[in-house]
N, C-alpha and C positions, 0 to 999 in steps of 0.2 A: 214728715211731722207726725207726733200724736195727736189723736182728740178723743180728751173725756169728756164720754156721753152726754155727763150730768156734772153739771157746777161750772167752778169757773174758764176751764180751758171751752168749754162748748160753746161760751156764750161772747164770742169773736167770730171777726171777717178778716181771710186769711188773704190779699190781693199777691194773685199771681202775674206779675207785670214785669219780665224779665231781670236777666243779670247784671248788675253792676257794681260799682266800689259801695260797699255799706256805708260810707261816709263818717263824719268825724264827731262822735261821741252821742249818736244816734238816739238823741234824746232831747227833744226842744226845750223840756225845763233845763237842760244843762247850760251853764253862760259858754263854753267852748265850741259847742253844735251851732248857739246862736251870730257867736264871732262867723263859723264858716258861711253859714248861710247868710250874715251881711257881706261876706267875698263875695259867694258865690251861690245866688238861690238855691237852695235845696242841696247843698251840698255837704249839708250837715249829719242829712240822713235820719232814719228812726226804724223803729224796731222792727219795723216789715224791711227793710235795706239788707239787702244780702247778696252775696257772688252764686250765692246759689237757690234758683228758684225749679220747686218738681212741683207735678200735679200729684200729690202721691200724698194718702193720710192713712194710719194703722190708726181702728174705731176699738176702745176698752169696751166691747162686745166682741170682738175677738175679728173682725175683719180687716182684709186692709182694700182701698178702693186707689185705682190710677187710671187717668188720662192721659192717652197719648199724643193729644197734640201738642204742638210749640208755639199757641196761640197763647195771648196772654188772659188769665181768666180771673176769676173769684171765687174762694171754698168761703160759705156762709155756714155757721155753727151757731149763729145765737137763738133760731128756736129747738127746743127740747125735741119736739117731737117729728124734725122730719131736716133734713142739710139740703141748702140749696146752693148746685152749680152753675156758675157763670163760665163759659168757654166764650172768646169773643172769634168770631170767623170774619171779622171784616164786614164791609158793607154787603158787598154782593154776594156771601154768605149765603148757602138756602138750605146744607145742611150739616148736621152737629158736626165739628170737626174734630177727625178720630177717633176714638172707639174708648169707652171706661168699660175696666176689666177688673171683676171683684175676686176678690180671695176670703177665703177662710179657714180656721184653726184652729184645734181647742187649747192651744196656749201662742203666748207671743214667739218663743222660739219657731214653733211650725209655721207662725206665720213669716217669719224672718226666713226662713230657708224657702218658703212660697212665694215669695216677695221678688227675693233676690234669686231664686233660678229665673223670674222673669225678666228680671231688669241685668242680671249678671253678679260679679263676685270678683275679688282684688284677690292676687295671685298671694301667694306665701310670701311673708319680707325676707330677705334672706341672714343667716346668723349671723354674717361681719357687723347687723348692724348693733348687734349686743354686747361690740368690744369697748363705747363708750359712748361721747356727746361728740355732736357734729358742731366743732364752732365754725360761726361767721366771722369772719375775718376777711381785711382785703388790706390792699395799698401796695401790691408790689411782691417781686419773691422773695427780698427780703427779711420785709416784714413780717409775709405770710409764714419762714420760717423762724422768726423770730416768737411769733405768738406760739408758735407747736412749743418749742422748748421752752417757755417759759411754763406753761400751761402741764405740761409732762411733769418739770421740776418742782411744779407744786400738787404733783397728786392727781390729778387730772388724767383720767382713761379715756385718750382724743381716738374715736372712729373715723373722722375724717373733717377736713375743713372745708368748708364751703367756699368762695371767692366769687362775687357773682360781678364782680369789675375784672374778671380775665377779659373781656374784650378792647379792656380800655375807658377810656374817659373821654368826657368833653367839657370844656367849659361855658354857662351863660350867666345871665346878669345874676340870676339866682343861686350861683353857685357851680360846683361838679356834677355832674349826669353820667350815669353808664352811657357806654355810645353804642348804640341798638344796629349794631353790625355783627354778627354772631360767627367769629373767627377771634385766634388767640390772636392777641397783641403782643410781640413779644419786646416792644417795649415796655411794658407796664408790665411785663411776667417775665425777662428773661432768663430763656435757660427751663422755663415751664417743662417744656415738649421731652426732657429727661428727668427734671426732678420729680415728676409726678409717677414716673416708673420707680425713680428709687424710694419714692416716699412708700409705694404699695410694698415693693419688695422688700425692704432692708427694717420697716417702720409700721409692715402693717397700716397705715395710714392714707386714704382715700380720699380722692379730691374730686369736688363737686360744684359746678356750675349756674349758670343762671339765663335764660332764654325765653324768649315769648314771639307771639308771631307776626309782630310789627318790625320797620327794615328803616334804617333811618336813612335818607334820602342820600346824605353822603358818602355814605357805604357802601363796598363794594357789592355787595349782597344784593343792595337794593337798584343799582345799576343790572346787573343780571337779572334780576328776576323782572325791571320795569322791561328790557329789553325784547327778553320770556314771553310777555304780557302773561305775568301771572300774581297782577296785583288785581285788587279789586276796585272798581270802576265809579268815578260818578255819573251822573244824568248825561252829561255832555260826551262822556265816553272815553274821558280821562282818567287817567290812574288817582284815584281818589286819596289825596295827603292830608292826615290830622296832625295837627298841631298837639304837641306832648309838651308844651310850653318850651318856646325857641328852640324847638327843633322836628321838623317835619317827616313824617312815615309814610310809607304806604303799608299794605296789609298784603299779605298774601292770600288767596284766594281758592283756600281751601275745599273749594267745591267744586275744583277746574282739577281733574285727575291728576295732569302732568305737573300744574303747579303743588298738588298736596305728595307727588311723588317725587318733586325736585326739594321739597322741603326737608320732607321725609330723610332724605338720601343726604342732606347737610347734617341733621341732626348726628345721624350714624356717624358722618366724615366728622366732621367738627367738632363732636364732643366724645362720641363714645369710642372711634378710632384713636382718637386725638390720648384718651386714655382717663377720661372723667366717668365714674361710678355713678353719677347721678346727677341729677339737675333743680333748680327749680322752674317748672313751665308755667310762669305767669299770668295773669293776665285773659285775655280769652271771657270777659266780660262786654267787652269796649266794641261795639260793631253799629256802624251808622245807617239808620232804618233807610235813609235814601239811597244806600248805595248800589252798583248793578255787579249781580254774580252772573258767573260764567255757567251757573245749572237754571237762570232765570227766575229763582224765586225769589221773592224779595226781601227786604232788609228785615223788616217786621216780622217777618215771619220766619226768619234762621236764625234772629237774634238769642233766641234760648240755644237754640242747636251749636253754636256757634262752641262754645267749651268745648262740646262733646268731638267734633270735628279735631281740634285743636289737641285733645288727649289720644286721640286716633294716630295722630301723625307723628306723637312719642313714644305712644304703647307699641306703632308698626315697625319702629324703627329697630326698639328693645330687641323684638321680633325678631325680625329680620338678621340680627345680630347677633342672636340666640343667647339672649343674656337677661330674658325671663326671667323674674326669681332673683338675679344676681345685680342689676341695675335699678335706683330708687330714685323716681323725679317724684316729685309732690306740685300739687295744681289746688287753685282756693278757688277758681271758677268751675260751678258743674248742672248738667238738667240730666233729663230723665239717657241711661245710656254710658253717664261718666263710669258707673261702675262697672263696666267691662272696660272699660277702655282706660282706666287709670291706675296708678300702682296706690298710692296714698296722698290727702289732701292734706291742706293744711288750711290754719282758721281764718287767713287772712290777715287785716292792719288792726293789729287791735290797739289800744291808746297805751301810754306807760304808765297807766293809774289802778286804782283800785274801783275805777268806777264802776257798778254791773251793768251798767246798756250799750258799753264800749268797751272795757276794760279785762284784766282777769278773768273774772266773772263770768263774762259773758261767753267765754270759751264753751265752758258745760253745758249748759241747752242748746249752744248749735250743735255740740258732737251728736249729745245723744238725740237730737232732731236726725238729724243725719244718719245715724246707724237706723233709727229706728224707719227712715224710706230708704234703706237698701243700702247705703254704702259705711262698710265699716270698721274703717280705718282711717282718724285724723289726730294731726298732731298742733304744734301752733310755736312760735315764736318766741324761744325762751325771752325774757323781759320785755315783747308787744314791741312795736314798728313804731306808732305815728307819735309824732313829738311837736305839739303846732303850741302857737299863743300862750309861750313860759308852761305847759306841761312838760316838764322832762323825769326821767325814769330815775328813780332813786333804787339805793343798795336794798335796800329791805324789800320791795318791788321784785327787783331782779332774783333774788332770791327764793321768795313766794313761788315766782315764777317755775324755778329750777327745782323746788321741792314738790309741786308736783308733776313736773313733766318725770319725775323718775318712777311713776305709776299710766307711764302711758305706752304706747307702739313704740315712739320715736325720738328721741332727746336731740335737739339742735338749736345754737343758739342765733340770734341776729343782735347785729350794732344799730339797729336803728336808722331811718330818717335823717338823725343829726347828732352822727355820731360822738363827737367833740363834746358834745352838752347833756351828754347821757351817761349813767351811770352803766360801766362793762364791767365783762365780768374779772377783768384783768386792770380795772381802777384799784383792788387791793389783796393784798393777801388773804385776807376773811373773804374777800368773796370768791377766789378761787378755792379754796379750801373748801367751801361751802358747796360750790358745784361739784368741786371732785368728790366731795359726801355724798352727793344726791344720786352723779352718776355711780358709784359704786352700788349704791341701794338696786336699778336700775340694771345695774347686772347680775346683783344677786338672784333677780328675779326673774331671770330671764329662761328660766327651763318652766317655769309656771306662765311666763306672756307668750310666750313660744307654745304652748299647748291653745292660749286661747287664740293665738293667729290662725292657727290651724284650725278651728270653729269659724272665724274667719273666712277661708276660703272654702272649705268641705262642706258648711252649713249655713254660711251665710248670717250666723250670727253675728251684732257688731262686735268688738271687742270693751267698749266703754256703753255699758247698760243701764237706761232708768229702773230704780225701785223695784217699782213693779214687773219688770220684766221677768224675775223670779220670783214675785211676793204677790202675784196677781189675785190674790184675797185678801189684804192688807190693805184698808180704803186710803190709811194715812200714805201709804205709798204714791199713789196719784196723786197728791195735794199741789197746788203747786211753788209751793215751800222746798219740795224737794229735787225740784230741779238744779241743785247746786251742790248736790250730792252723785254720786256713781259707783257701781259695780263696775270692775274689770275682771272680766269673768265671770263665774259666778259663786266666786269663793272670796274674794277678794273686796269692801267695802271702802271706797276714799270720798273724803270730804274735805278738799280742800282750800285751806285758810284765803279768803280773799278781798278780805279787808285790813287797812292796820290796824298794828299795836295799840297806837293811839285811841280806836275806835272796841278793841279787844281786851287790851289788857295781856293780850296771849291766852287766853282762855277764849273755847269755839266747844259749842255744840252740836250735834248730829244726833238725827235718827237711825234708830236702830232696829229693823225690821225685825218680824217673829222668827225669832232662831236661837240659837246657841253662836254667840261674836266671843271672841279674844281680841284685846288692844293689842296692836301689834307690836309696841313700843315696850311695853316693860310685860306684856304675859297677863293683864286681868280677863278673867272671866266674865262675861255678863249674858248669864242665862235668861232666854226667852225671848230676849228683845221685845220690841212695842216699845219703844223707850226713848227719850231723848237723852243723852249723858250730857255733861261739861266736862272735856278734861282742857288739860294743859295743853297750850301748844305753842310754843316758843319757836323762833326762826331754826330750821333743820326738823323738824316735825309736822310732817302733814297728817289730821288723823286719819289713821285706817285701821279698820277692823279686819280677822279673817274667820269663815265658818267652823267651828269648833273640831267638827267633823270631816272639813276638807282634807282629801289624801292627800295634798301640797302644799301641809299644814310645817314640814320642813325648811321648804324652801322660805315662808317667812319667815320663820323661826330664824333663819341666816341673814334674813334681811333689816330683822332686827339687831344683830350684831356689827352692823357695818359699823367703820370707824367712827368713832365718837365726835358729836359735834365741838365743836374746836374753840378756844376760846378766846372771848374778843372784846374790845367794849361794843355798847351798843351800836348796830349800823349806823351810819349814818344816812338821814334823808334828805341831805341836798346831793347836786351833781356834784360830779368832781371838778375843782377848781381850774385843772388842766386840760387841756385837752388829751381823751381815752386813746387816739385814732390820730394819723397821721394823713387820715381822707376829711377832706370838708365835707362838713355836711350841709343841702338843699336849706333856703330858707323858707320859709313858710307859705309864702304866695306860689313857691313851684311846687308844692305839692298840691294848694290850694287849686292852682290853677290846671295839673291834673285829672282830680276830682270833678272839675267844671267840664274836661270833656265827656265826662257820661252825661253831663245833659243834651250835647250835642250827640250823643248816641245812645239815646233810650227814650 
């Protein structure tokens, strides 16, 4: 996280009280946050809620300060003249737990490469992933090649598809479930185990998975490993099962060598033998303070650690496989540690609305929270996950979404929670068209994001920077107005649209720091910057500026030429009438009831 010194970032209490699901619209005045929490107490969440909690702050006096324990603590920022830390070490506690190690810089970049040689660095992404957008897609191989070709034939540069129901399904009273057995099902995929070879070789096109380190009691997985004893234990000395609403797991028990080496050794056999390019690792927030590990510390106290173990046993596998560099999982759960041990994150469940304390929005202050303690590389959800109490995602949403993910690391999309009731990107012809826009922009620029990955890795810069990160004598730069603005790189300025038409008009504003900007979009000049503009910004336009003077003043220069956006009537902002998806989608108490397991473990 940052903290300015002086005003209003300073004057908050930051509670470090481990990972969990950030919950559902993480804002008590919202009526949606208050539906969950009449489910489910607190299940609603609020603006401290997050998968990812670090003891870690960079001071605009130029230092950054971290604690190394994985106790749960409190950074105190509301007097001016002095920060006070809470570390809690338990009762019997008698002295500070772990060690705070201060750094400093005379700018934020040094402090970013001081930072992150402490805490580590995400390896290089590798170039296949700049051939296009990664969709989510599932229901069979079919279907799974039914969307590729449809998606190609309307313009769409597909880098690979996700399917994260390769293992199958199950059914309960709530609906369809992934079945948390992590082996291909080749009923639900038949024919997988070769078309995934022909799809790399004949189609360029890669296929990517879904895993987390829970074993669903019916599965074969979870018979071997209960068998193992390499599940993690309750009081009584049983293999400890949570309920993931009507259907039971145990955990694997990643602190037991042989079990994090038998996992390990799946991962490799199961997914990356198997011939998947990448994954998503899940999850890894959810660990129950009662439970007993096999290294003896207890729950409370590895609950932070608990990601970091968990990206360990994807990163060793990669490893081991020697496909560094060339394999791409993404994880939303992380503490102090993720960033050696992960390739890239992603933002989590975020709502399908325009709301900022759940929504859109709220994307950009977590990245740049995130780059700015050490890790710097995330991406998020083309059109947001969670769909609960009549929120569903409309085409102008999904869109917003896709125009600016094409200013980020990563483009990939999700169908959502529920899917049938949600607007995809394959509900019409303007909205594929529109993606295949955005991804093409998104390749254009890929010899100028590919320079800043490489900052990335070598220096430890993030790749999506606050303001001030380069304007660090610019007060308006720290406001905190402008946390819904970003630098990629440091030539490259986005501001992207995140609210509707309705509330816009298509017309958005931005600050423009002290400099020489070109709009990226038709060529204007605006010298000096210090400046707010209004321009225009209509669906397939996010604004961005570049530094006049940037030597990869080309590359946008092409990026502005992408194909023209296409013409439509206006989107429309209801679901589509049909069902998008030939998978059901979860009704709303099983997600609900989900979410209610982090109370049971946190």
């Amino acid at each position: 996280m940052v903290k300015k010194c002086r005003g209003k970032w300073a004057r908050t209490v930051v509670p470090i009280t481990g990972t969990f699901l950030m919950g559902v619209g993480r804002n008590k005045s919202y009526e949606i946050t208050f539906l969950a929490d009449q489910d489910t107490p607190d299940s609603g969440g609020d603006y401290y809620s997050t998968y990812w909690v670090q003891p870690t702050f960079v001071s605009s006096r130029k230092y950054f300060a971290h604690f190394t324990s994985t106790r749960n603590g409190q950074l105190d920022f509301r007097n001016e003249l002095f920060h006070e830390i809470e570390i809690w070490g338990g009762p019997d506690a008698t002295v500070f737990p772990g060690m705070l190690i201060l750094g400093t810089g005379e700018t934020f970049p040094e402090i970013s490469t001081k930072l992150s040689g402490l805490l580590g660095r995400q390896p290089l992404l590798p170039d296949w992933l700049y051939n296009g957008v990664i969709l989510g897609v599932q229901g069979g191989t079919d279907l799974m090649l039914q969307y590729l070709e449809q998606a190609q034939s309307e313009g769409i540069s597909v880098a690979g598809l996700w399917i994260q129901d390769w293992a199958g399904r199950i059914t309960t009273s709530c609906g369809r479930r992934l079945f948390w057995n992590w082996e291909w099902d080749p009923e639900q995929y038949p024919g997988l185990d070769t078309e995934i070879i022909r799809l790399k070789e004949e189609e360029n096109v890669r296929l990517f998975a879904y895993m987390n380190p829970n074993l669903n009691r019916e599965g074969d997985m979870y018979i071997e490993a209960h068998e193992s004893d390499y599940l993690i234990k309750n009081t009584s000395g049983h293999t400890y099962l949570v309920d993931y609403g009507e259907f039971f797991c145990g955990i694997v028990d990643l602190t037991n060598p042989e079990a994090f080496s038998w996992y390990k050794e799946k991962i490799r056999t199961n997914l990356i033998d198997f011939g998947f390019d990448g994954w998503m690792a899940d999850f890894g927030e959810y660990l129950p303070p009662d439970a007993v590990f096999f290294n003896g510390v207890s729950g409370e106290e590895l609950h932070n650690l608990w990601p970091v173990l968990w990206a360990a046993a994807n990163r060793e596998a990669v490893e081991d496989a020697g496909r560094l560099g060339d394999i791409v999982f993404w994880m939303r759960a992380g503490f102090t540690g993720s960033q050696n041990a992960s390739v890239i994150t992603w933002a989590g469940d975020q709502l399908v609305d325009f709301s900022t304390a759940d929504g859109l929005a709220s994307i950009i202050p977590a990245t740049l929270s995130l780059g700015m303690s050490g890790y710097g590389l995330n991406h998020f959800d083309i059109g947001g996950y969670t769909s609960l109490y009549g929120v569903v995602r409309t085409e102008e949403l999904l869109l917003r979404y896709a125009d600016f993910a094409a200013f980020t690391p990563m483009m990939r999309s999700h169908e959502g929670n529920r899917p049938s009731e949600n607007w995809q990107y394959y509900s019409s012809v303007y909205s594929m068209k529109m993606l295949g826009r955005a991804t093409e922009i998104y390749i254009l620029l890929k010899n100028y994001t590919r320079g800043v990955l490489e900052e990335v890795t070598t220096l430890g810069y993030p790749a999506q920077r606050p303001l001030f990160y380069h304007y660090e004598d610019d007060p308006r730069s720290y406001d905190d107005s402008m946390k819904y603005q970003y630098l990629l790189g440091k030539d490259l300025l986005v501001s992207p649209v995140y609210l509707p038409s309705s509330e816009t008009n298509d017309r958005w504003s931005v600050y423009l720091p002290p400099d020489d900007w070109v709009y990226l979009w038709d060529g204007t000049d605006h010298t000096g910057g210090g400046e707010i503009v209004t321009i225009d910004a209509p669906l397939g336009v996010t604004p961005v500026f570049y530094r006049k003077d940037s030597p990869h003043a080309q590359f946008f220069r092409d990026a502005a030429n992408a194909p023209p956006i296409p013409e439509s009537p206006a989107p429309t902002t209801e679901p589509p009438t049909t069902p998008g998806s030939a998978v059901s989608a979860s009704m709303d108490l099983a997600l609900v009831a989900v979410i209610a397991i982090r109370l049971m473990l946190v």
